[in-house]
N, C-alpha and C positions, 0 to 999 in steps of 0.2 A: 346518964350524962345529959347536960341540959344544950339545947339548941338558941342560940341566940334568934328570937323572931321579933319583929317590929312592922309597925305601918305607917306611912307618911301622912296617911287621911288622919288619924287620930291616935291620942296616947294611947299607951293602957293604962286601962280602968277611966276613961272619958268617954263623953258622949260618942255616939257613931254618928256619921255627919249624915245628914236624911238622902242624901242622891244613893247609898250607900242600903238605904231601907226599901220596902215595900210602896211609903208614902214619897218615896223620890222616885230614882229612875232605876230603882231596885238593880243595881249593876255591884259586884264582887270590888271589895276595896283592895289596893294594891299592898302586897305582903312581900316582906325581905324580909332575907335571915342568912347568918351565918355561915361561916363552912362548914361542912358536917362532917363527923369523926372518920377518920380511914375505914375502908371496908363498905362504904356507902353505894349501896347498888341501886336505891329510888327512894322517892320520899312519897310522904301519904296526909293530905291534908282533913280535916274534920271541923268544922264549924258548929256547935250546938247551943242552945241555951235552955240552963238546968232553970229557969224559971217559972218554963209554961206551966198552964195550970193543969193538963194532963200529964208532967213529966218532961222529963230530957225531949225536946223537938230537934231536928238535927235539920238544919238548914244548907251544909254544905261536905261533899263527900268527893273526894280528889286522892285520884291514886297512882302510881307507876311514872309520879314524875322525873324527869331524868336528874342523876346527881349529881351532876353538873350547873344544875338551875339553882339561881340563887333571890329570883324575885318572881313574884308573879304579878303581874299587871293591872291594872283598872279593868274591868271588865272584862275579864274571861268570857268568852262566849259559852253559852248553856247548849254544847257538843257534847253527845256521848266519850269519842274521843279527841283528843284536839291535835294540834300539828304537828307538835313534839313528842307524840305518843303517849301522851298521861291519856286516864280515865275518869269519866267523872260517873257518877254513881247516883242516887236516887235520891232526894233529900224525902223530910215528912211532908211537905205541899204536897208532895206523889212527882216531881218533876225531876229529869238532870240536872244540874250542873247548881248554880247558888239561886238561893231564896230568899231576898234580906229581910230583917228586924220586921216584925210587922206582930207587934203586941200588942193584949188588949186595953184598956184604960186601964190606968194604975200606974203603981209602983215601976221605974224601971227593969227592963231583965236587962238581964248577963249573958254578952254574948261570949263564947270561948272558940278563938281559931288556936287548933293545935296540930304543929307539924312534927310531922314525927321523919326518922333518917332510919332506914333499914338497908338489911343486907341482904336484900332477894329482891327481885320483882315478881309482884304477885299473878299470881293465875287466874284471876280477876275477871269477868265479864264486865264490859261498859252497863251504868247499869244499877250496878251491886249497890245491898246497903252497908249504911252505917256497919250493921253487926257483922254482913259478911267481909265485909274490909278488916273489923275487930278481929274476926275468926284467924283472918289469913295473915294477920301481923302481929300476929302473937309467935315468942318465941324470939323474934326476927330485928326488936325494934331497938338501936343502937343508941338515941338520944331525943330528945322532946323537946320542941318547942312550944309556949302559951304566949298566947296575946286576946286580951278581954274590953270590951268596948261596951259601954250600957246604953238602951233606947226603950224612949218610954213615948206612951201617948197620954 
């Protein structure tokens, strides 16, 4: 099932606006989406861009958000956990919470935020990566949302 997601900072598949990057003021862009399918117990957010040149880098890992939330904000604070209970997780910089766009000269990448609607809340330590978030949402995950933003230097 698809989850309706969108952002007001930018389309998908359009530039990501630079406050939004590494070379701004590297702060989480604000993200809405849909209601998500009955049975929804927390949602799990995942930021990555399949472009790096070592492979999928994952800039942002967000978990155990309540399902009742239906946006998430301009700048998230980089909190292990935040005040509503979610989780934020470990991006590839080695840090919590978001890391934005910060590619090398070239070609644009791809960024991918994808939220996903599950039926459990996970047992998750604040923290966790990318894969242990994959591990633990597997099984579990009711409906998907993508929204894709490019940034190039």
């Amino acid at each position: 099932m698809t989850l309706e997601l969108s952002s007001t900072a930018f389309r998908n598949g359009e530039t990501i606006p630079k406050q939004f990057t590494a070379d701004g003021r590297n702060v989480s862009p604000p993200l809405k989406w849909a209601e998500p399918p009955a049975g929804t117990r927390s949602l799990s957010l995942i930021c990555e861009d399949p472009d790096a040149p070592r492979g999928t880098f994952t800039h942002w890992v967000l978990f155990n958000l309540p399902a009742d939330a239906r946006e998430l904000s301009e700048d998230i604070p980089n909190e292990r956990t935040l005040k509503d209970g979610a989780r934020q997780g470990t991006n590839d910089f080695g840090k919590v919470g978001f890391g934005g766009p910060a590619p090398p000269p070239g070609k644009p990448h791809r960024y991918f935020f994808r939220l996903y609607a599950l039926d459990t809340t996970l047992d998750l330590p604040a923290g966790a990566t990318k894969d242990q978030l994959k591990d633990g949402m597997k099984g579990h995950i009711l409906a998907e949302g993508n929204w894709m933003g490019e940034y190039g230097r």
